[in-house]
C-alpha positions in Angstrom: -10.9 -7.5 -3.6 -8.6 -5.0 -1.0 -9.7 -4.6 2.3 -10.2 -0.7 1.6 -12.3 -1.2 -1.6 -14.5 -4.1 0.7 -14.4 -1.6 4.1 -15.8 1.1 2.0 -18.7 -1.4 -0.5 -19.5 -2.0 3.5 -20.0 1.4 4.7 -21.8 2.5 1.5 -24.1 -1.0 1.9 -25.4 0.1 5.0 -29.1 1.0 5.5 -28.4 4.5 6.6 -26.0 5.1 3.5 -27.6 3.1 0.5 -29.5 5.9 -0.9 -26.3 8.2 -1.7 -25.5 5.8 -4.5 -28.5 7.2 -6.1 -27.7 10.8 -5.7 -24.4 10.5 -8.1 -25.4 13.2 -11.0 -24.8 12.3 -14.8 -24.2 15.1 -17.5 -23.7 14.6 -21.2 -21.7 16.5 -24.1 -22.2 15.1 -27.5 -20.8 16.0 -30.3 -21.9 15.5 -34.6 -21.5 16.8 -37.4 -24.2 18.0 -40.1 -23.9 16.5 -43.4 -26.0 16.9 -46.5 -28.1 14.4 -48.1 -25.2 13.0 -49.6 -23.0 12.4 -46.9 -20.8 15.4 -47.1 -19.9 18.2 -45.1 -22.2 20.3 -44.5 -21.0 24.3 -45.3 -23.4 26.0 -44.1 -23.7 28.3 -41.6 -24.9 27.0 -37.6 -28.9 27.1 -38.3 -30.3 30.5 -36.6 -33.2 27.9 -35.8 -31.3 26.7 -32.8 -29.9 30.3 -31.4 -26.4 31.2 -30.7 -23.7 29.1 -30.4 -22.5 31.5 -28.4 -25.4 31.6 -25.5 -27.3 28.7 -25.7 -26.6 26.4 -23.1 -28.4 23.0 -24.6 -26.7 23.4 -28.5 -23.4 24.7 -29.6 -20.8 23.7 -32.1 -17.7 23.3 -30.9 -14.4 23.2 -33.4 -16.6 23.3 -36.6 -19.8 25.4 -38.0 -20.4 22.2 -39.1 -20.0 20.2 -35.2 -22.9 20.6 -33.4 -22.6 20.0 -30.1 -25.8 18.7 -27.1 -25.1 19.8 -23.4 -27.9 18.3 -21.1 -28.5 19.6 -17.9 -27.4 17.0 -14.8 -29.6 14.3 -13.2 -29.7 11.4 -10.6 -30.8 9.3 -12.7 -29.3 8.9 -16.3 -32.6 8.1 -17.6 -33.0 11.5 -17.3 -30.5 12.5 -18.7 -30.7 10.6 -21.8 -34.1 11.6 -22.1 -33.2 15.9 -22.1 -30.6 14.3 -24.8 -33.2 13.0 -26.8 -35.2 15.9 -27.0 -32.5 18.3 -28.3 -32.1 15.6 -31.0 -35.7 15.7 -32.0 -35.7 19.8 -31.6 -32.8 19.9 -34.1 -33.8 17.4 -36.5 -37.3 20.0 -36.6 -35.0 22.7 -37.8 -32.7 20.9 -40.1 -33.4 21.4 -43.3 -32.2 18.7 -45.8 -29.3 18.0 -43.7 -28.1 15.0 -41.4 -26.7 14.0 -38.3 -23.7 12.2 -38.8 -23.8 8.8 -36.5 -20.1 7.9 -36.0 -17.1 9.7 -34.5 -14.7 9.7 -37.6 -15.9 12.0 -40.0 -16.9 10.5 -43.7 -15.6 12.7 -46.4 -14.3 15.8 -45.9 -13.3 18.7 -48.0 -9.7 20.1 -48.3 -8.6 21.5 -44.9 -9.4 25.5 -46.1 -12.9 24.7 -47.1 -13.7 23.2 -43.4 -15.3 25.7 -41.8 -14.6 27.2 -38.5 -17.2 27.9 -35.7 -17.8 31.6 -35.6 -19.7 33.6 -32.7 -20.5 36.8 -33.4 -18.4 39.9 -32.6 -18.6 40.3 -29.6 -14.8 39.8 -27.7 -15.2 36.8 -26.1 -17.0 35.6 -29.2 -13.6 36.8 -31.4 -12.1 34.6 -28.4 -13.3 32.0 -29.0 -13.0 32.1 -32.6 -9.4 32.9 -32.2 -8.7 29.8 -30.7 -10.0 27.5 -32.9 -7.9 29.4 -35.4 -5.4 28.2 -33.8 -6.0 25.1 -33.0 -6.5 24.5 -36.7 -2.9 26.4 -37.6 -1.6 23.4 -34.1 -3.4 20.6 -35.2 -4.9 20.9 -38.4 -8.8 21.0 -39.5 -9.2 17.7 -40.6 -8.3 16.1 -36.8 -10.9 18.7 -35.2 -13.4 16.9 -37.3 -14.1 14.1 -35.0 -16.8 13.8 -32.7 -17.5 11.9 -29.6 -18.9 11.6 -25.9 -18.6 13.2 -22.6 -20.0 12.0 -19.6 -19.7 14.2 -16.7 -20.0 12.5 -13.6 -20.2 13.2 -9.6 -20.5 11.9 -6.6 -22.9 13.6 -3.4 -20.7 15.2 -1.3 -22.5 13.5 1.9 -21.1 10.5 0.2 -17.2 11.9 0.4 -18.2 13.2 3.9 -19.3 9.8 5.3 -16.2 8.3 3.7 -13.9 11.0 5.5 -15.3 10.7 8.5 -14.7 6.9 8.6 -11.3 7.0 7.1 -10.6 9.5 10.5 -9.1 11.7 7.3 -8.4 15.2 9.0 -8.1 17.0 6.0 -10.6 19.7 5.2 -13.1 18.5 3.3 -13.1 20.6 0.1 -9.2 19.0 -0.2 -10.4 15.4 0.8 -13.1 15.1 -1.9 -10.1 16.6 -4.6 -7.8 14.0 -3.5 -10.3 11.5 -3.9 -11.3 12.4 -7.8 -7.5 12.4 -8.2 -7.8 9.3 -6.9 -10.7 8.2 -9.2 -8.8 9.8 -12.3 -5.9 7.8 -11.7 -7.7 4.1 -11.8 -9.5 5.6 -14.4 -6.0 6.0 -16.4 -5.3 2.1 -15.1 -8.4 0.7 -16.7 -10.4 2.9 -19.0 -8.8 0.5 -21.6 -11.5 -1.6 -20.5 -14.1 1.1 -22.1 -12.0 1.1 -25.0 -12.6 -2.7 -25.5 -16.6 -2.4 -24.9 -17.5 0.7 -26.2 -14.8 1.6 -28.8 -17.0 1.8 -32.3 -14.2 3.2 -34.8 -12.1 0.7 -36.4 -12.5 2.1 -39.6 -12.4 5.3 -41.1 -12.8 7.3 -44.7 -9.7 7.2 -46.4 -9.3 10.5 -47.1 -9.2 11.6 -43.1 -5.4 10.6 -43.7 -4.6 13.1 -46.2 -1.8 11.1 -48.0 -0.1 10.8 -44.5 1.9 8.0 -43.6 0.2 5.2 -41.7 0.4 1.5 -41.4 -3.8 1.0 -42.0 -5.3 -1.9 -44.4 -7.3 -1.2 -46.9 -10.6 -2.8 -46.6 -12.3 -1.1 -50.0 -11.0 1.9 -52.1 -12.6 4.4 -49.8 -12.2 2.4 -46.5 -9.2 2.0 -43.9 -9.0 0.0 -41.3 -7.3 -2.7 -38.2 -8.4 -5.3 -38.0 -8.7 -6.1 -34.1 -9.2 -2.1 -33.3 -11.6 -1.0 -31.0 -11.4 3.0 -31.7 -9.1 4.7 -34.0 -10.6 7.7 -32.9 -8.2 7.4 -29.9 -5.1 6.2 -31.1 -2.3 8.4 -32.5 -4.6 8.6 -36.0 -7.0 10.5 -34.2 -5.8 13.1 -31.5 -2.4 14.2 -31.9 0.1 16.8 -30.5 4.2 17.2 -30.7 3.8 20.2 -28.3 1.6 18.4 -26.2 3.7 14.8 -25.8 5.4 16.2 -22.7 2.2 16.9 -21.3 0.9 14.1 -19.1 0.2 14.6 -15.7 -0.2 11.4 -13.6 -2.4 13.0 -11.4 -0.6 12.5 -7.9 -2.4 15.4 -6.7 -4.5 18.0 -7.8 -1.5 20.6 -7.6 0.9 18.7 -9.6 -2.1 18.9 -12.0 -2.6 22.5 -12.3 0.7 23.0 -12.2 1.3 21.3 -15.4 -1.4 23.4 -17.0 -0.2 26.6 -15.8 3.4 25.7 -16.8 1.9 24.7 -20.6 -0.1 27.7 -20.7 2.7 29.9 -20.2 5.4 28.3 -21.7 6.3 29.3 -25.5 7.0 26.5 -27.8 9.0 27.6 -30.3 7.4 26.8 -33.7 4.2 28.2 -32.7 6.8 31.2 -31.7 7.7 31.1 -35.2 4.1 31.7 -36.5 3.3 34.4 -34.2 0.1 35.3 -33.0 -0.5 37.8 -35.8 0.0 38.2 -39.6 -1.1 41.2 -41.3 -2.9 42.4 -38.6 -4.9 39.7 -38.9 -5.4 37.3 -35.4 -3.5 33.9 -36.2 -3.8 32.5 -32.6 -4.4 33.3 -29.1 -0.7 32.7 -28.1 2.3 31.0 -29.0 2.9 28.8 -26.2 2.1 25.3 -25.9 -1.4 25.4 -24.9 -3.5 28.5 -25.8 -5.9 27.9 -23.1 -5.8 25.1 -20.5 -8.9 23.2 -22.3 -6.4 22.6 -25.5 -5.1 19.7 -23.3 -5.9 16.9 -24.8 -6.9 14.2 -22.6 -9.5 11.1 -21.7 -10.4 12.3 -18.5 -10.4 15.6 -16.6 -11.5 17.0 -13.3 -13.6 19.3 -13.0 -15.3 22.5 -11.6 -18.4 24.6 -12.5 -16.2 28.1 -13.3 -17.9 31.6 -12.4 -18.3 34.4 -14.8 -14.8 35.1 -16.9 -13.2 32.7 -14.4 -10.6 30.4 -15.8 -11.2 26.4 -15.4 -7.6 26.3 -13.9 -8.3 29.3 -11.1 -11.9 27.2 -10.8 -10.0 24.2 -9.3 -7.2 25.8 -7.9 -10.3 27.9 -5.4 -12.5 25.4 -4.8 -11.2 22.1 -5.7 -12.6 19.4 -8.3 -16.5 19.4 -8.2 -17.2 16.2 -11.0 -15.3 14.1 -13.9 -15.3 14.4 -17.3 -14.6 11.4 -19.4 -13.6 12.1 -22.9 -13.0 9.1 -24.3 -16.2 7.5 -25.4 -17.3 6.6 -29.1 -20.4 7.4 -30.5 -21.9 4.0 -31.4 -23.3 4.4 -34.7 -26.1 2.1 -34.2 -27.2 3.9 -31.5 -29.7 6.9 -32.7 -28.0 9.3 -29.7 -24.7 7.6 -29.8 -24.7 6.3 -26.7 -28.1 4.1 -24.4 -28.9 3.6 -21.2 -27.0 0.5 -20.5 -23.6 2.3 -21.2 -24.9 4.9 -18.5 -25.6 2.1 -16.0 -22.1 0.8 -16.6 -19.9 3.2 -16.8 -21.8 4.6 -13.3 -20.5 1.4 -12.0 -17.3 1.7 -13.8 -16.4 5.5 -12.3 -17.9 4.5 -8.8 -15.1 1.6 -9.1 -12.9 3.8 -9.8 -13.6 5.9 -7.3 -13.9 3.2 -4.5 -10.8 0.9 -5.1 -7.3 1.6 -3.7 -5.5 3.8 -5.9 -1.7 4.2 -5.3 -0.1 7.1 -7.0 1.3 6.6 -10.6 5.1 6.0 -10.4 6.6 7.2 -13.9 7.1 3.6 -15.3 3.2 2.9 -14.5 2.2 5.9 -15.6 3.6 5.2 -19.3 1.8 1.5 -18.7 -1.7 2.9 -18.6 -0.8 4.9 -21.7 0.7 1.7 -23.3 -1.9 -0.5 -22.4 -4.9 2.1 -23.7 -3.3 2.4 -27.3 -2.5 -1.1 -27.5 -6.5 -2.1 -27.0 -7.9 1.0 -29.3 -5.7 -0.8 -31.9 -6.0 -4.4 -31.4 -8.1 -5.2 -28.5 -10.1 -7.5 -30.5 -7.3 -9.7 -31.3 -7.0 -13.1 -29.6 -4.5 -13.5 -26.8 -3.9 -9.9 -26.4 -1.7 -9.3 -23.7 -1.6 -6.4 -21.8 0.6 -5.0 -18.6 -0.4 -5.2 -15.3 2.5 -4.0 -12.7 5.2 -4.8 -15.2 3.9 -8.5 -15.4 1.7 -9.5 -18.7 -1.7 -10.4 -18.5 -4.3 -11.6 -20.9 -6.6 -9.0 -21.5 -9.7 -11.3 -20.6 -8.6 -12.3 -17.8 -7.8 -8.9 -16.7 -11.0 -7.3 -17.7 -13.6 -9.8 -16.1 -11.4 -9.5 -12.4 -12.1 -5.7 -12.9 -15.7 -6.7 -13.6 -16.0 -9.1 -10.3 -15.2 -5.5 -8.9 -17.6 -3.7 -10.7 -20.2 -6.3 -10.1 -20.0 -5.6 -6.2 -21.1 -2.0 -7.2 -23.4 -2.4 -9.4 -25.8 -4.3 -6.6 -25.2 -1.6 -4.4 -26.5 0.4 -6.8 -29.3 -1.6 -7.8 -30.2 -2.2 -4.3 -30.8 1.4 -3.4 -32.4 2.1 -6.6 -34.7 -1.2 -6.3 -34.3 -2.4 -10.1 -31.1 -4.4 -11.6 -30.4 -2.5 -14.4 -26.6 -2.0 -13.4 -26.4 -6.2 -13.0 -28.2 -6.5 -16.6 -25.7 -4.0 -18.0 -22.7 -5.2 -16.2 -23.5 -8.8 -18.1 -23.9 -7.6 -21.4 -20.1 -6.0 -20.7 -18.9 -9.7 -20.2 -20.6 -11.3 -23.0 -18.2 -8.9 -24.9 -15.3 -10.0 -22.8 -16.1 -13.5 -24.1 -17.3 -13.3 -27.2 -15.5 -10.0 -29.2 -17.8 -10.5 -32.1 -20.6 -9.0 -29.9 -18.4 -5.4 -29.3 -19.8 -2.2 -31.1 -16.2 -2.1 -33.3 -16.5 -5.7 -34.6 -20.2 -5.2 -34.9 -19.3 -2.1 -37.4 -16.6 -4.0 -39.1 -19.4 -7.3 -39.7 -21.4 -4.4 -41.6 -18.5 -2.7 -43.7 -17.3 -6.1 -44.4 -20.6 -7.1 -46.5 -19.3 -4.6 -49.3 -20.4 -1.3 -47.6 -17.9 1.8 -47.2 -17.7 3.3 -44.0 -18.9 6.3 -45.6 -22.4 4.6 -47.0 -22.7 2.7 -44.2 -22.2 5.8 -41.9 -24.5 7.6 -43.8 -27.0 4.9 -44.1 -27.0 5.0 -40.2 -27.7 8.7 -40.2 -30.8 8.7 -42.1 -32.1 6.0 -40.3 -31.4 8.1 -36.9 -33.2 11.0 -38.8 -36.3 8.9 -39.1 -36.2 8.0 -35.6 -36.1 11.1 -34.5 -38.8 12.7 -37.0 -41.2 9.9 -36.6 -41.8 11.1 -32.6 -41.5 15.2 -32.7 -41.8 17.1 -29.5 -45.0 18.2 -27.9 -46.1 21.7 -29.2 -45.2 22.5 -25.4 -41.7 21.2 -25.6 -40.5 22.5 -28.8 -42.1 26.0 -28.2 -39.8 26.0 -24.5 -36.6 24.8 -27.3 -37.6 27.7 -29.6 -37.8 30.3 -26.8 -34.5 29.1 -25.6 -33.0 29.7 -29.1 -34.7 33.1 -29.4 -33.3 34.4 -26.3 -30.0 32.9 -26.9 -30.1 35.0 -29.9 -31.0 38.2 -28.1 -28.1 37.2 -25.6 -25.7 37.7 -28.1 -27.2 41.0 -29.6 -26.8 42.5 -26.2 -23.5 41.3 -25.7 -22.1 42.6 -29.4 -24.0 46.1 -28.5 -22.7 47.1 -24.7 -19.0 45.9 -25.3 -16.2 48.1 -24.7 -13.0 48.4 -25.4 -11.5 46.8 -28.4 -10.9 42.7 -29.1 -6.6 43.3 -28.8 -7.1 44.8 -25.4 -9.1 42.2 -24.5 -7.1 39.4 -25.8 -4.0 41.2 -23.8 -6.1 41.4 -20.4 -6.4 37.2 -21.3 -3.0 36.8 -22.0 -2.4 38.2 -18.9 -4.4 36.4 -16.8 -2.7 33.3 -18.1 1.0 34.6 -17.5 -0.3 35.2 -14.3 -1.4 31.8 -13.2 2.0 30.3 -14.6 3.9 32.5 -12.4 
């Protein structure tokens, strides 16, 4: 343990200081697909049930009609949290009709790549946007890989708790550029170690064979619908699952939070020459926002981002580049398909611990050979993490990755009892030890657990579906109070109503309003 990381656990252990722990705020975004009763895509349109995609703050879609996507509000305490994500699930399971949730990330059978639809909002121009843009992420990337679902947890820390670090650090930067250097900060350990997540919470070590489309891949086949690794954690993360030529120059190492917008800008306003090929129109007819490497700076694929809460028609870029990063959003979680939300409360617990470790321990910037170590060392566990004796890299020297992985949790540990002790229950020490029963005994980890099932003679497919109707029961065997799903139906209805106002008072036409955001991105790459 550094002096730093045990100076600062000190400070924050204090009397005066133990209660800011508990004022971190959790967020989640998570993302299914409907599938009818027999496991297939579902083609129909977003149910009007649960509003506009468009407006409605608490249920979207995202690339897909067919991806439904849950946005809680934030919260101290991720109880809370999970508990706003529970009731969207029972709100939508009220208005589903004869359709499913689907309960992993990779997607069971899928139809050919035309036939997957795309998420439409309306007609209003920033719904044409955002059309538009999937459009083209589909033309980048394909349909098939936009198919996959997973979890985001938004985290951040109270900004009294940056303040009384500053202020004992004697840091005389202003504040607003203190607290962004520190998320920096937190982002790059969390590129160090998040292959630690990978190994506890990766559930995707198989997938539907078809997801490959006759691609080239070096997978075992584990039935005739069913491939698979082995020792893998999450194939959802490895190069099967998110992918990009244009994008493999893109990965900032986060020194600072201008070298990271920088990138950005420079990808947004860069043209990459096959998607110059394509053009952004054929026939009149809208192919794709842009033909530079990234349409918008969201297309960035990545496990982690920082973030900030953007004003009206405000770009996430300009956001950060005004005010500085606000909160975290990790990208890189599974859904754990035995979990009826994907995702319980003792992941919340540990991956609060996890992020605050992040956030607490020394973190020296990322030289270029380190950088390509973090991204070595994640791929290498979200393929074989499981397998015994894996070694990994740790400052050019190889290390076993249990070893590694239970000095990170003696870290972790030290945080989790300050967290416990302001919050006066020991759920982060009970969570924190069900992470190193995994450590020691892989059998116990969400991807071998799903493997044990497949391996009794079960496709992922049926097993994946079989999961999903037993999530559906859960959820329809405790509907809302008539209270709560009348407050989830007015929320729809005026989402709806949102839209119809926007469609009616718009002016101008969509091109001109796709120029005037074309030129806002020219102008933050200048």
């Amino acid at each position: 343990m550094s002096d730093l990381f045990s100076r600062r656990l000190a400070l924050l252990g204090e009397h005066a200081n133990q209660s800011l722990l508990s004022q971190c705020m959790h967020g989640i975004e998570r993302e299914c697909l409907r599938v009818d009763e027999g496991g297939q895509l579902a083609l129909s349109e977003h149910p009007v049930a649960l509003g506009s995609a468009l407006t409605n703050g608490q249920i979207t879609t995202d690339y897909s009609e067919s991806l439904l996507e849950f946005i809680t509000g934030t919260a101290t305490d991720p109880s809370d949290t999970l508990a706003e994500l529970d009731r969207i699930h029972r709100f939508v399971y009220s208005k589903l009709d004869g359709e499913y949730l689907w309960s992993p990330s990779m997607p069971g059978p899928l139809p050919d790549e035309e036939t997957i639809p795309i998420a439409r909002y309306g007609h209003s121009h920033i719904g044409q946007l955002k059309y538009v843009y999937r459009k083209g992420l589909a033309l980048r990337y394909g349909k098939t890989m936009q198919c996959i679902a997973g979890i985001h947890y938004n985290f951040s820390l109270p900004e009294q708790l940056w303040a009384v670090l500053q202020q004992a650090e004697g840091d005389t930067r202003s504040a607003r550029d203190y607290q962004s250097s520190r998320y920096i900060a937190l982002i790059r350990n969390f590129r160090r170690y998040s292959w630690l997540l990978m190994y506890l919470f990766g559930a995707s070590p198989a997938l539907d064979k078809n997801f490959m489309r006759g691609r080239p891949h070096q997978l075992q086949e584990l039935d005739a619908d069913t491939l698979y690794l082995p020792y893998a954690t999450s194939l959802r993360m490895s190069d099967l699952g998110y992918q990009s030529e244009a994008q493999a120059g893109l990965t900032p190492c986060y020194n600072d939070l201008a070298s990271y917008t920088d990138s950005l800008r420079q990808a947004v306003g860069t043209p990459y020459p096959p998607y110059v090929n394509i053009g952004t129109k054929k026939d009149g007819e809208w192919l794709q926002l842009n033909t530079n490497v990234l349409q918008i700076e969201n297309e960035y694929y990545s496990n982690i981002r920082p973030k900030r809460v953007t004003y009206s028609g405000e770009r996430p870029i300009q956001a950060l580049m005004a005010r500085g990063v606000q909160y975290v959003e990790a990208r890189c979680l599974d859904i754990n398909p035995f979990l009826p939300m994907g995702i319980d409360l003792a992941e919340s617990r540990f991956l609060d611990a996890f992020l605050l470790y992040c956030a607490l321990q020394d973190s020296p910037q990322l030289s270029n050979g380190e950088c390509g170590s973090c991204s070595d060392n994640f791929l290498k566990v979200v393929k074989e993490g499981r397998r015994p004796g894996l070694h990994l890299s740790r400052q050019g020297v190889p290390v076993v990755l249990q070893t590694w992985a239970h000095e990170l949790l003696d870290g972790i540990e030290a945080i989790a009892k300050l967290l416990d002790a302001g919050q006066g229950h020991d759920e982060h020490a009970s969570a924190l030890q069900a992470q190193r029963a995994k450590v020691d005994n892989a059998s116990l980890t969400p991807s071998a657990q799903v493997l044990a099932e497949l391996q009794k003679g079960e496709s992922f497919a049926a097993f994946s579906l079989r999961q999903s109707k037993r999530h559906a029961e859960h959820f329809r065997g405790q509907p809302l109070s008539a209270e709560q799903q009348a407050e989830f139906e007015q929320i729809a209805q005026r989402s709806l109503q949102e839209q119809a106002e926007l469609e009616v008072h718009e002016d101008g036409d969509f091109d001109s309003f796709a120029a005037a955001y074309q030129a806002s991105i020219l102008a933050l790459a200048v």
